[in-house]
Structure formats: structure tokens, C-alpha cells
NUVOVEX-871783 format. One record per residue: x, y, z of N, C-alpha, C in turn; residue in one letter; residue number from 0. Coordinates in nm, 4 decimals. Example, Ala and Ser with C-alpha at 12.3 -4.5 7.8 and 13.67 -1.06 7.14 Angstrom:
REM NUVOVEX-871783
SITE     n_east    n_north       n_up    ca_east   ca_north      ca_up     c_east    c_north       c_up   rotor   kolnu
SITE     1.3190    -0.5690     0.7800     1.2300    -0.4500     0.7800     1.3200    -0.3300     0.7800       A       0
SITE     1.2850    -0.2250     0.7080     1.3670    -0.1060     0.7140     1.2900     0.0030     0.7870       S       1
This chain:
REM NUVOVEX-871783
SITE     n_east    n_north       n_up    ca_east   ca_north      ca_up     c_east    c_north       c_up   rotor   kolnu
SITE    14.0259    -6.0231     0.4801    14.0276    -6.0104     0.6261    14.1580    -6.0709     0.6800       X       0
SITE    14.2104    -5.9943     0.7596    14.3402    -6.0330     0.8096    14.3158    -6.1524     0.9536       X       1
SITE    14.4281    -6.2521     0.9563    14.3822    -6.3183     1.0592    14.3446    -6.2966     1.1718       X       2
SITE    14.4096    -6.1798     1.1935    14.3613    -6.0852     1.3818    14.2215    -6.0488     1.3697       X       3
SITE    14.1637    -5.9924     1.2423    14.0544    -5.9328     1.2120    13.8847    -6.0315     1.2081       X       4
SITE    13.9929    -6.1920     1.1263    13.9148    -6.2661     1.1309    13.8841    -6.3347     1.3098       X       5
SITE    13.9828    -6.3945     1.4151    13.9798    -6.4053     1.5211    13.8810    -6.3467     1.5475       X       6
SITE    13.8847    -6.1603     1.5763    13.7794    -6.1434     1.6248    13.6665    -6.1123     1.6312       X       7
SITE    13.6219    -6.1725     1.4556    13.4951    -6.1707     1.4020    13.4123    -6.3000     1.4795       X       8
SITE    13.5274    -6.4344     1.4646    13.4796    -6.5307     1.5203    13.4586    -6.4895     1.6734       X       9
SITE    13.5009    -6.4291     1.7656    13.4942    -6.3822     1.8716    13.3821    -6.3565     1.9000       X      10
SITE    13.3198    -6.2111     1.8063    13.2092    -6.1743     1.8290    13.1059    -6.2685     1.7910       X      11
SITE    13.1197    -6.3569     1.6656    12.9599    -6.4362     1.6551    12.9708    -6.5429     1.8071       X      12
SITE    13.1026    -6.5599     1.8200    13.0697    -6.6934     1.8987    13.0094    -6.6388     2.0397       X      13
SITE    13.0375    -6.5270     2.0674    12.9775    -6.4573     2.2003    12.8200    -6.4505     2.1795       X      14
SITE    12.7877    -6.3875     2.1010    12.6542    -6.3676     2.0450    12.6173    -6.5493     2.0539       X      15
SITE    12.6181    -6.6236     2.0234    12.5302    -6.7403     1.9546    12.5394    -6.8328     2.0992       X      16
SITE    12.7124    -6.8421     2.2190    12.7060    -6.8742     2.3620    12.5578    -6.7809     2.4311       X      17
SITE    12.5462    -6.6609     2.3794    12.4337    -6.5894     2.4833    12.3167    -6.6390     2.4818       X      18
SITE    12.3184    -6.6844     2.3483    12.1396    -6.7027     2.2507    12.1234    -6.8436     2.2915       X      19
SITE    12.2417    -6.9354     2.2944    12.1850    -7.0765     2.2833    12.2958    -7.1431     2.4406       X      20
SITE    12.3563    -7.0994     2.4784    12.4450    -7.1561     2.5558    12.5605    -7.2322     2.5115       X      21
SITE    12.5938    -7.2985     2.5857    12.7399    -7.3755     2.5756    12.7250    -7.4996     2.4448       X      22
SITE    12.6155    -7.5612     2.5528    12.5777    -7.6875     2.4676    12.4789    -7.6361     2.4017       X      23
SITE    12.4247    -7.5485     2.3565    12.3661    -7.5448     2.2056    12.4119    -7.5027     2.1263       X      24
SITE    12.5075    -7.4705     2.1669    12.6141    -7.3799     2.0327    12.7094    -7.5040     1.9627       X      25
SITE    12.7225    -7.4840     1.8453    12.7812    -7.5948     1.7302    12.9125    -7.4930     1.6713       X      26
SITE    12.9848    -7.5563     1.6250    13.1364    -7.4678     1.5814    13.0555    -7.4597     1.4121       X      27
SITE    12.9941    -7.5505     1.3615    12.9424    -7.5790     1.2193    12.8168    -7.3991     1.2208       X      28
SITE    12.7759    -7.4081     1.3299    12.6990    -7.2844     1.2989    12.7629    -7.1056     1.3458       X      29
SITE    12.8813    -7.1345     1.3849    12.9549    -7.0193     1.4340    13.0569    -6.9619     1.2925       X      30
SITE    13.0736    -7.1111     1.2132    13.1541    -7.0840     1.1020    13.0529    -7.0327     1.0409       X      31
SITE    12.9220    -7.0682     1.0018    12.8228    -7.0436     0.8947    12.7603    -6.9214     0.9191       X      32
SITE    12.7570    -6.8639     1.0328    12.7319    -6.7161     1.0720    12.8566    -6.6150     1.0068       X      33
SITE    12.9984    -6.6595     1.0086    13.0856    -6.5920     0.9848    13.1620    -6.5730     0.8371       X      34
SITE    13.0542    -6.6698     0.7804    13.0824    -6.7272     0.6050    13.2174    -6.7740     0.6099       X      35
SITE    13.2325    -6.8431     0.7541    13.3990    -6.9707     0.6584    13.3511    -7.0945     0.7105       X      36
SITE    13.4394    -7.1912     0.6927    13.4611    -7.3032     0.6645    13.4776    -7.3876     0.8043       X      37
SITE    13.4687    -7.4747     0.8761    13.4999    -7.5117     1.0347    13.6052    -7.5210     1.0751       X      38
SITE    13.7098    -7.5753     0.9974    13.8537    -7.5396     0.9852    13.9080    -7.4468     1.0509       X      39
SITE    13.8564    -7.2640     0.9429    13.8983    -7.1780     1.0177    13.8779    -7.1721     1.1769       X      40
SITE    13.7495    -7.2063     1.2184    13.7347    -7.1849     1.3881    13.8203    -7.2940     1.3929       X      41
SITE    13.8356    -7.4127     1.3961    13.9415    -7.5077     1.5138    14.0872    -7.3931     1.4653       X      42
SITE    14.1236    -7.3774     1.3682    14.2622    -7.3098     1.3324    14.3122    -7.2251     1.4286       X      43
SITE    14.2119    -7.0981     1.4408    14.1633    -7.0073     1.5470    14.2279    -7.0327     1.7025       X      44
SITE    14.0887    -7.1459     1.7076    14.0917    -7.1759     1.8863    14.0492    -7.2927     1.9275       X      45
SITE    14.0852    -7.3548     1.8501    14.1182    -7.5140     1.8435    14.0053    -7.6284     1.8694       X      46
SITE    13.8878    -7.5279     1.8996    13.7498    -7.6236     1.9134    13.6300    -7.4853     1.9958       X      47
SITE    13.5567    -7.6004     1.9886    13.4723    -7.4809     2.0474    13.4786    -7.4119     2.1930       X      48
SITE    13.5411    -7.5829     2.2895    13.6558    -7.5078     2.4577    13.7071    -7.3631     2.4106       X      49
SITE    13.7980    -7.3989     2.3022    13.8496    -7.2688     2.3107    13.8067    -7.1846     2.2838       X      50
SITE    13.7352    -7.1330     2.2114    13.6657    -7.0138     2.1809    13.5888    -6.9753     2.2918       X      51
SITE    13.5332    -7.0989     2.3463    13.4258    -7.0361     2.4745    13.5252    -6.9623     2.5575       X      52
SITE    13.6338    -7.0434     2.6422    13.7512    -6.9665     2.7309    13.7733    -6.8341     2.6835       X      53
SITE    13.8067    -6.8238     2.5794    13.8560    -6.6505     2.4870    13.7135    -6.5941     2.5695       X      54
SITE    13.6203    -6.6077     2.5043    13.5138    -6.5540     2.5456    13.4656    -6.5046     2.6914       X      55
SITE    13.4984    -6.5937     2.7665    13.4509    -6.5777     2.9339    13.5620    -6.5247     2.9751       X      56
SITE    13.6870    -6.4849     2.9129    13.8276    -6.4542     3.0161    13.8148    -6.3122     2.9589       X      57
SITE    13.7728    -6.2705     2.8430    13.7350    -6.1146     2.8489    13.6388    -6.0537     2.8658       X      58
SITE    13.5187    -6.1711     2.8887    13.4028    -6.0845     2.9640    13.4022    -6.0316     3.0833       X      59
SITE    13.5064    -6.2008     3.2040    13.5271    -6.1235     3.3208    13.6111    -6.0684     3.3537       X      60
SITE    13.7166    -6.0300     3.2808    13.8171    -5.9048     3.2833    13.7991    -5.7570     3.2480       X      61
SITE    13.6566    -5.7548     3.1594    13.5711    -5.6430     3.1282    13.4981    -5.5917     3.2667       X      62
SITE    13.4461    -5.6978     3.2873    13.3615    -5.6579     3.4280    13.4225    -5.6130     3.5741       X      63
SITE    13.5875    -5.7015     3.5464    13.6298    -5.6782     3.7009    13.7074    -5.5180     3.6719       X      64
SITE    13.7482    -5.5169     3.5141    13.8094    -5.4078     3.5288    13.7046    -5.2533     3.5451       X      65
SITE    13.5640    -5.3100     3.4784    13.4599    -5.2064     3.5562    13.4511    -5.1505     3.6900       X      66
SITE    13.4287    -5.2911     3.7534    13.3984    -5.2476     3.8854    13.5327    -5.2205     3.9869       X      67
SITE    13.6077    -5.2282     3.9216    13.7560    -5.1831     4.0098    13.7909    -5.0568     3.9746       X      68
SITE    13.7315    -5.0045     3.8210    13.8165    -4.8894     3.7834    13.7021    -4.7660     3.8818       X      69
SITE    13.5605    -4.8348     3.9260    13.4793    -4.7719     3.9412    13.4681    -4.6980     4.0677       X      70
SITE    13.5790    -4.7936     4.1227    13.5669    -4.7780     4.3014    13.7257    -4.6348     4.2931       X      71
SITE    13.6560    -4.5394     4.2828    13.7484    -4.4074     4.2493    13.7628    -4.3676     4.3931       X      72
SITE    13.7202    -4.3869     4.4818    13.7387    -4.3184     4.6344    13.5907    -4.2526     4.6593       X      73
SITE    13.6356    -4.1914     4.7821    13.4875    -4.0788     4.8617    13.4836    -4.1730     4.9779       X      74
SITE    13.3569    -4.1585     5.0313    13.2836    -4.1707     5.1112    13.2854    -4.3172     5.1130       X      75
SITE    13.2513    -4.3843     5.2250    13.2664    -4.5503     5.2175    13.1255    -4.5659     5.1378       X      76
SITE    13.0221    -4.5372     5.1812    12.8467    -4.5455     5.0920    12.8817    -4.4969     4.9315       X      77
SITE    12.9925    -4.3988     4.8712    12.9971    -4.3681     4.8025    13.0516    -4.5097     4.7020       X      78
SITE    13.1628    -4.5338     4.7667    13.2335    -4.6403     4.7201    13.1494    -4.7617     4.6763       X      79
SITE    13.0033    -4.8060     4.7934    12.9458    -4.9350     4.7350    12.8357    -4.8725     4.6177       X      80
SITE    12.8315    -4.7586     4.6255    12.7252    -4.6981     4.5002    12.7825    -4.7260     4.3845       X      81
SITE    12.9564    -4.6586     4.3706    13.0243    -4.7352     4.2207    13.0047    -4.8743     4.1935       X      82
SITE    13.0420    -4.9164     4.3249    13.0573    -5.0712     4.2875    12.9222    -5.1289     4.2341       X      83
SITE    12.7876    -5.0760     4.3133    12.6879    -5.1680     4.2120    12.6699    -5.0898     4.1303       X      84
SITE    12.6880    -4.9975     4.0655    12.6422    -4.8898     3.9700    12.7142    -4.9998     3.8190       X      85
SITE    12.8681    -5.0240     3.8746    12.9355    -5.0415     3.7559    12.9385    -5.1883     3.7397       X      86
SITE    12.8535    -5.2698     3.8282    12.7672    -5.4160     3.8011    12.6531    -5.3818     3.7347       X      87
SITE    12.5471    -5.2820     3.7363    12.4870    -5.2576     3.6931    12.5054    -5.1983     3.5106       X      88
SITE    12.5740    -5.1146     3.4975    12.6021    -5.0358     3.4402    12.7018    -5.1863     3.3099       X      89
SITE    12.7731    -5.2869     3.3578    12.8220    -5.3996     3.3165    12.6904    -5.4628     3.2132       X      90
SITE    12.6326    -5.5037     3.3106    12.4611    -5.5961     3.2640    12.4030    -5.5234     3.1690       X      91
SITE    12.3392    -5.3944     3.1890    12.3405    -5.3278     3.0738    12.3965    -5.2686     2.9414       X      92
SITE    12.5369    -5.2675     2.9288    12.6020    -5.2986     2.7968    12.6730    -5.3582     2.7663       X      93
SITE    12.6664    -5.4971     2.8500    12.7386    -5.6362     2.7828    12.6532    -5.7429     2.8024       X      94
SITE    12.4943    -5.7177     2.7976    12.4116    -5.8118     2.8211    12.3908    -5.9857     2.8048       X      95
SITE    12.4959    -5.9535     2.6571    12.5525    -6.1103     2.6249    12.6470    -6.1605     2.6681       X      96
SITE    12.7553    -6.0896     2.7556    12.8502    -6.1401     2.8023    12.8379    -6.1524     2.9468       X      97
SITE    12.7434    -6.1080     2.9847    12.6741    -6.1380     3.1358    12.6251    -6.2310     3.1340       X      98
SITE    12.5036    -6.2985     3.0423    12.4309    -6.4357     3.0109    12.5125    -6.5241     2.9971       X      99
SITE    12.6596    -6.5269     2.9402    12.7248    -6.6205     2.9583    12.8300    -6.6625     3.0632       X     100
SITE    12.8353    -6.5578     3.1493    12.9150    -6.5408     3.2551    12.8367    -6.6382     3.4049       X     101
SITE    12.6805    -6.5807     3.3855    12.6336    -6.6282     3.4625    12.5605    -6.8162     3.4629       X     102
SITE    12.5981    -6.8782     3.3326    12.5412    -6.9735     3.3118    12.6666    -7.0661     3.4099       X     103
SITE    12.6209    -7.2455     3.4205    12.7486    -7.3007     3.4675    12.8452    -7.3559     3.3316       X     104
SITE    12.9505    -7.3205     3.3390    13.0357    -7.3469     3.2435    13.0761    -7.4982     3.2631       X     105
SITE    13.0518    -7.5284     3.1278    13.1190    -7.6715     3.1284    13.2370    -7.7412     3.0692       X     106
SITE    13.3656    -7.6415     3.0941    13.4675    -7.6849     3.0642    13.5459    -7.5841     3.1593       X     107
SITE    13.7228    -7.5896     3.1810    13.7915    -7.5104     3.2734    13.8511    -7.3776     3.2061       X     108
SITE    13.8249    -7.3121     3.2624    13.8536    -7.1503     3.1699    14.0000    -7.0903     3.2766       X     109
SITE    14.0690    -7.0363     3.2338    14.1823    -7.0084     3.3149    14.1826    -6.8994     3.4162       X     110
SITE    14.0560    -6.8120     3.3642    14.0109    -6.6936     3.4802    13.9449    -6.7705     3.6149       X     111
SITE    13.8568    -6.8820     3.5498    13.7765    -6.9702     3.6827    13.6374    -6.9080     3.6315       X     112
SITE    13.5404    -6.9284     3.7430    13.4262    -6.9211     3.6986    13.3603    -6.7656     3.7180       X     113
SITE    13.2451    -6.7583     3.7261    13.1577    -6.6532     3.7615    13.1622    -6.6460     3.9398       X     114
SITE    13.1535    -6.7335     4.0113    13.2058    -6.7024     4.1729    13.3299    -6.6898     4.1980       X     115
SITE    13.4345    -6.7259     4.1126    13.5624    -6.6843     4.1026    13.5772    -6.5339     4.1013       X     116
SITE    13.5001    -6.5334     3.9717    13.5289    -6.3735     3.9241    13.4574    -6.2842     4.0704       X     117
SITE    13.3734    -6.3160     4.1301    13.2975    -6.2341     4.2295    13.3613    -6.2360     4.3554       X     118
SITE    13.4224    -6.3584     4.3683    13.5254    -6.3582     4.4742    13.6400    -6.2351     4.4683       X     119
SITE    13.6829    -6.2107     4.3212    13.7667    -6.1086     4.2776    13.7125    -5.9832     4.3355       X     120
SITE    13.6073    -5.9434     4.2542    13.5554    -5.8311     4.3317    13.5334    -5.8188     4.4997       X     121
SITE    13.5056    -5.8976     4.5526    13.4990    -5.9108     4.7044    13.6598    -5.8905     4.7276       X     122
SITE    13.7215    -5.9171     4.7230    13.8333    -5.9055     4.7565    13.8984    -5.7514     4.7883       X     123
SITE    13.8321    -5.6750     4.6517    13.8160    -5.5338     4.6296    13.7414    -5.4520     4.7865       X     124
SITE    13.6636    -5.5341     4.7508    13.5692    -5.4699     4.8660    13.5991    -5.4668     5.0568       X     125
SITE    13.6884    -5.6208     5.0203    13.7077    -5.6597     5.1874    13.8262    -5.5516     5.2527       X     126
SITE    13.9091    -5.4792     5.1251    13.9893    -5.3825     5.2256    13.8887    -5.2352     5.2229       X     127
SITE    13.8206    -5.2079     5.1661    13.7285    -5.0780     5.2140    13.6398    -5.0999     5.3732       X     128
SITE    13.5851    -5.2573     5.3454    13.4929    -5.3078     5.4498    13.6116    -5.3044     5.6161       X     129
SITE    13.7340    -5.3417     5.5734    13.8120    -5.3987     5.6842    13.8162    -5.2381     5.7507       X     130
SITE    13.8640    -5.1801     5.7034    13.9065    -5.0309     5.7235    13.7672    -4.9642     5.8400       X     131
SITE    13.6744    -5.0087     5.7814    13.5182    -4.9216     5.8239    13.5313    -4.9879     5.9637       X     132
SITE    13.5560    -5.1502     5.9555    13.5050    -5.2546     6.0533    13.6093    -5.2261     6.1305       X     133
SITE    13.7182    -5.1495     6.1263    13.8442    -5.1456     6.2711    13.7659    -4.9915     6.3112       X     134
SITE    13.7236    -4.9082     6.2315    13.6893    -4.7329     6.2657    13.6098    -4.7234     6.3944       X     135
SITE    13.5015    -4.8575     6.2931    13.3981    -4.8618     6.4344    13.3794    -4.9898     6.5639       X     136
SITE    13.4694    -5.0136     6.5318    13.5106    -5.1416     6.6651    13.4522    -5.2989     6.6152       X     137
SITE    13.4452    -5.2943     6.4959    13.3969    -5.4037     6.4613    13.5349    -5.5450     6.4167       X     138
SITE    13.5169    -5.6440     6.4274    13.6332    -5.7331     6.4097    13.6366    -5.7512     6.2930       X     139
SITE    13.7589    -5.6784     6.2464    13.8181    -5.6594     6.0783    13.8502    -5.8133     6.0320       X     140
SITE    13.8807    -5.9146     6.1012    13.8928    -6.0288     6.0369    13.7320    -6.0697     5.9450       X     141
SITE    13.6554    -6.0541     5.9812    13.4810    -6.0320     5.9600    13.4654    -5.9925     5.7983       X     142
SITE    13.6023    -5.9157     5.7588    13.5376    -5.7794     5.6449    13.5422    -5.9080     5.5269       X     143
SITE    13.6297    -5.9890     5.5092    13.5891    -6.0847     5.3586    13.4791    -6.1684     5.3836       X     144
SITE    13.3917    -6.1607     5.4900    13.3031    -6.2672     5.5051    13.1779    -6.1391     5.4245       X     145
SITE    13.1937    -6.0545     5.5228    13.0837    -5.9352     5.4902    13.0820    -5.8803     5.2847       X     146
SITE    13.2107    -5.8752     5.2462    13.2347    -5.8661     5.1267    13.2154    -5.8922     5.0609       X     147
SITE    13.1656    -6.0734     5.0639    13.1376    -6.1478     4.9679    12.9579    -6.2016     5.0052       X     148
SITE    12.9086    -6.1134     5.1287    12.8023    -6.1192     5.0924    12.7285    -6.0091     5.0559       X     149
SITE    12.7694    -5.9008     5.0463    12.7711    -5.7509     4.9960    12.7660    -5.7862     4.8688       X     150
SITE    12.9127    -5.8344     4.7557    12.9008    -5.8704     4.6395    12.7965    -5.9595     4.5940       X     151
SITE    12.7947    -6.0878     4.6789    12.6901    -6.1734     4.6144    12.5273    -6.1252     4.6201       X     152
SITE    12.4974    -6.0169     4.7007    12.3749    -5.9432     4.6733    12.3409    -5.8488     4.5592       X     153
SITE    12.4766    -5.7830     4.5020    12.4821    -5.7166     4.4147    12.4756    -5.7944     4.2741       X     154
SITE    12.5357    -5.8809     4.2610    12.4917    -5.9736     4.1596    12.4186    -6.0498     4.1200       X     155
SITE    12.3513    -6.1321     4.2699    12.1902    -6.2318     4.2131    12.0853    -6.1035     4.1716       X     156
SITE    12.0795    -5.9905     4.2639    11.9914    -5.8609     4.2011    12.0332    -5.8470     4.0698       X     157
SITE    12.1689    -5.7889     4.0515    12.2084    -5.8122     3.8882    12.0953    -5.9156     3.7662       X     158
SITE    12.1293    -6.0307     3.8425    12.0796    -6.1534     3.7361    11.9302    -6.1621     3.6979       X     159
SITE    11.8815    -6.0927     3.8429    11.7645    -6.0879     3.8571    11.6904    -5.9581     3.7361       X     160
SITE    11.7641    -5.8192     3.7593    11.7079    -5.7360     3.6854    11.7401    -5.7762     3.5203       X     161
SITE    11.8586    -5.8629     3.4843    11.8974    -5.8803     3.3423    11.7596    -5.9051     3.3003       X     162
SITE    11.6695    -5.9684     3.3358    11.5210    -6.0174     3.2825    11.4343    -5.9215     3.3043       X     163
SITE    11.3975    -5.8453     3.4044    11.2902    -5.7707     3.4070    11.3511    -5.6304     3.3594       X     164
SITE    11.3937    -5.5970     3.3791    11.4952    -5.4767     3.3410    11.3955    -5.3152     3.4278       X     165
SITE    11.2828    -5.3615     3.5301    11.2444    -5.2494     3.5483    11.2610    -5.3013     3.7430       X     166
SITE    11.2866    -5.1559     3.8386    11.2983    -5.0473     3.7953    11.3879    -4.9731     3.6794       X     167
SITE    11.4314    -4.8664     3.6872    11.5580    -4.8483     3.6243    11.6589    -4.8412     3.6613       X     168
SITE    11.8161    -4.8806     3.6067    11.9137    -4.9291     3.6771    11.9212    -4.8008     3.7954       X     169
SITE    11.9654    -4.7244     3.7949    12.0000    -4.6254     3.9171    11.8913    -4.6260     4.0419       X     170
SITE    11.7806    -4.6568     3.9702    11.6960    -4.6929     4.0980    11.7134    -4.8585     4.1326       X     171
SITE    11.7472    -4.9257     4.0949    11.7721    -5.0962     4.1503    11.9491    -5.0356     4.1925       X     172
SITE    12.0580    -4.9730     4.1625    12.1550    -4.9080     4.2236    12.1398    -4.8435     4.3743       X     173
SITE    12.0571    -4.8005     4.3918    11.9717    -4.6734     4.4970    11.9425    -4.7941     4.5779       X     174
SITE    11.8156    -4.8821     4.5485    11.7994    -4.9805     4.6781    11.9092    -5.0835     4.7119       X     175
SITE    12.0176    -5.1140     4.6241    12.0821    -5.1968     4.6815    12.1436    -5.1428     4.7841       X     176
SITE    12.1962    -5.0129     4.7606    12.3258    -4.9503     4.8603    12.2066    -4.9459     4.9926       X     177
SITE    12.0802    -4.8546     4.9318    11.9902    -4.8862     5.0879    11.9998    -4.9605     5.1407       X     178
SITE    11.9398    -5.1339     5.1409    11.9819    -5.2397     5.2205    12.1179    -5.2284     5.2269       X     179
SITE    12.2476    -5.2718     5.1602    12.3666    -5.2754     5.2276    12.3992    -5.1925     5.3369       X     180
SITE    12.3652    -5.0811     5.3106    12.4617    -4.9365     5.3588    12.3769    -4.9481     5.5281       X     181
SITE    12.2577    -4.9669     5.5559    12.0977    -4.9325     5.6632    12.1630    -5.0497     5.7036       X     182
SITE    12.1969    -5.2137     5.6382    12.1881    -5.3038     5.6851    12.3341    -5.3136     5.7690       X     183
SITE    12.4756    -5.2209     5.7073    12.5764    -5.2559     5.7646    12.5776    -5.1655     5.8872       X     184
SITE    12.4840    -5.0445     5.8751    12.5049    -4.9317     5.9897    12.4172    -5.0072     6.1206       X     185
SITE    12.3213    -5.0586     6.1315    12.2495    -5.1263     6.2186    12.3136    -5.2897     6.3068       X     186
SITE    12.4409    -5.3020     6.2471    12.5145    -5.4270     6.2649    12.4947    -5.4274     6.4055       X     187
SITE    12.5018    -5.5929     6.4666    12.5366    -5.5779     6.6046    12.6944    -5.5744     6.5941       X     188
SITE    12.7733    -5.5648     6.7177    12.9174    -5.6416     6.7459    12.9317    -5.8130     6.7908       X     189
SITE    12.8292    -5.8660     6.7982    12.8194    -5.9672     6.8501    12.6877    -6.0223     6.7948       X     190
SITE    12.6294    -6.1029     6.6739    12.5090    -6.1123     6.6566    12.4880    -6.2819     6.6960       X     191
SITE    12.3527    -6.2752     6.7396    12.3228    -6.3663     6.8116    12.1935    -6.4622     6.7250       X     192
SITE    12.1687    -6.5861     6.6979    12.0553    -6.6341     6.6035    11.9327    -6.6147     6.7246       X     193
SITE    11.8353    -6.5807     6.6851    11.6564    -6.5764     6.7941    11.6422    -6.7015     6.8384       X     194
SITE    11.5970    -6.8250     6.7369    11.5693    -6.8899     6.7099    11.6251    -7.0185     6.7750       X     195
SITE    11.5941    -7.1442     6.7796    11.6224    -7.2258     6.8964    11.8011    -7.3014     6.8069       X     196
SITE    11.7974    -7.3319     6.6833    11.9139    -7.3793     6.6161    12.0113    -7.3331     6.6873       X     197
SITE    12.0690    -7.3730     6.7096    12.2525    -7.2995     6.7358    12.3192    -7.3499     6.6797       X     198
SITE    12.3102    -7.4701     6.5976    12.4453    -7.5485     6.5201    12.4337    -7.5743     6.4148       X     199
């Protein structure tokens, strides 16, 4: 096995065994012994188990952002948030282990940042489609990264949520999200006001 080959053998067990056991249950002594070498080779690699985890989380969420960015192809603005949770969805379902570890809290500094980092990324995506809609219809475009990142962060606790139950089926948990978003952004006030006696 060539060293590139070996890297990303260790790659794959160590992804697999972060999903199964987490951060802190994972041992470098059992990532080598899954991979039949020696512990050596992993520190050689990626210098401890920090590193291997970082490798790990900086191409899961570069997998995912490059999903949901490559996903947002144009159309219709409703069309646009259908890719976007389709290809969160569509993420969870064939990188199931690299979602479980994306979504846990990491306990060391990874150079991508975290899982609200990474979602902040995607919002970001989203706040110039949102800004665009929010000047069309008289709404205050400064508004659209607030709206963005709670658009995204709905699309993802649902995410986390279906990783476990896994039913309905994704295109139908796809289908109701855009419902609430899409019903919930068309019904907006211009001015929303709390009912309730709080004001501060």
C-alpha cells in the first residue's frame, strides 16, 4: 500500500469508528488495529488523533457545502429552497457517518470551524437569493441573513432529526420543509409585531 493509499485507508476507518463511538471514544490504538498497522503509522499520518479528526470534519463539510451550493442550479425562488433541502437531505442520506460527526460538539479546533460555521456558510448562500425576493416585494433586504440562517437552521435540526427516524421519506420531509418555509415566508408581515405582553 502506497502512503497516499494508506492515508486514506486510515481516513476511512477513522471516519467510520468518530461516527460509531465519537471523539472521545475513539482511541488511535483501535483505528490502527482496524487498519492492521502499528500506532506509529497513524501519528506519522496525522500526527495524533486532533489530526485525523480535522482531516475528517474539513471534508465532510466541504462535501456537504459543496452539495448544497452545487445544488442551488437556479429557477424559481421555491425552486431554489427545494435544492437546498433536497441536497441536505440527500447529504444525510449518503454520508450518514459524516453527518453524525459533523453534528456532534467537537472538541478540538478544526480549520473549517464547526457545524454552525459550516451552516452559517450555507446561509450565506441563501441570504443573496432571500435579499433579492425581500427588495421584489418591499421587504427590508438588510433582514435577508437574519431570515437565511433561520431558513438553514430549520433545514438542518429537521435533518438531525430525520438521521434517526428516517421516516417519512426524504422527498416527503423535503416537500414539508419548503411548505413551512415557502407558506411561512409568503404570509410575512412588513413590520411584525410580538401579541404578547414581553417587548424586551
Amino acid at each position: 500500500m502506497t502512503g497516499k493509499q494508506r492515508r486514506e485507508q486510515l481516513l476511512e476507518i477513522g471516519r467510520t469508528v468518530f461516527a460509531e463511538r465519537g471523539y472521545d471514544g475513539t482511541s488511535v490504538e483501535e483505528i490502527a488495529e482496524r487498519a492492521g498497522v502499528s500506532k506509529p503509522v497513524v501519528y506519522e499520518h496525522f500526527g495524533g488523533k486532533e489530526g485525523l479528526y480535522a482531516v475528517v470534519v474539513d471534508r465532510e463539510m466541504q462535501l456537504l457545502l459543496d452539495m448544497v451550493t452545487g445544488a442551488l442550479t437556479g429557477g424559481h425562488s421555491r425552486e431554489l429552497l427545494e435544492q437546498a433541502a433536497f441536497a441536505l437531505m440527500d447529504y444525510i442520506d449518503t454520508s450518514t457517518d459524516g453527518f453524525r460527526i459533523l453534528v456532534r460538539d467537537s472538541p478540538v479546533a478544526q480549520s473549517t470551524g464547526t457545524f454552525a460555521s459550516l451552516i452559517s456558510d450555507i446561509a450565506t448562500q441563501v441570504e443573496d437569493i432571500l435579499g433579492l425576493e425581500f427588495k421584489a416585494r418591499g421587504f427590508d433586504a438588510r433582514l435577508a441573513p437574519m431570515y437565511s440562517q433561520m431558513l438553514v437552521g430549520m433545514v438542518a435540526l429537521t435533518g438531525q432529526w430525520w438521521l434517526e427516524v428516517r421516516k417519512p421519506e426524504k422527498a416527503e420531509v423535503a416537500a414539508h420543509l419548503v411548505n413551512l418555509a415557502w407558506h411561512g415566508l409568503e404570509g410575512m408581515e412588513r413590520h411584525p409585531k410580538l401579541v404578547g405582553e414581553r417587548k424586551s
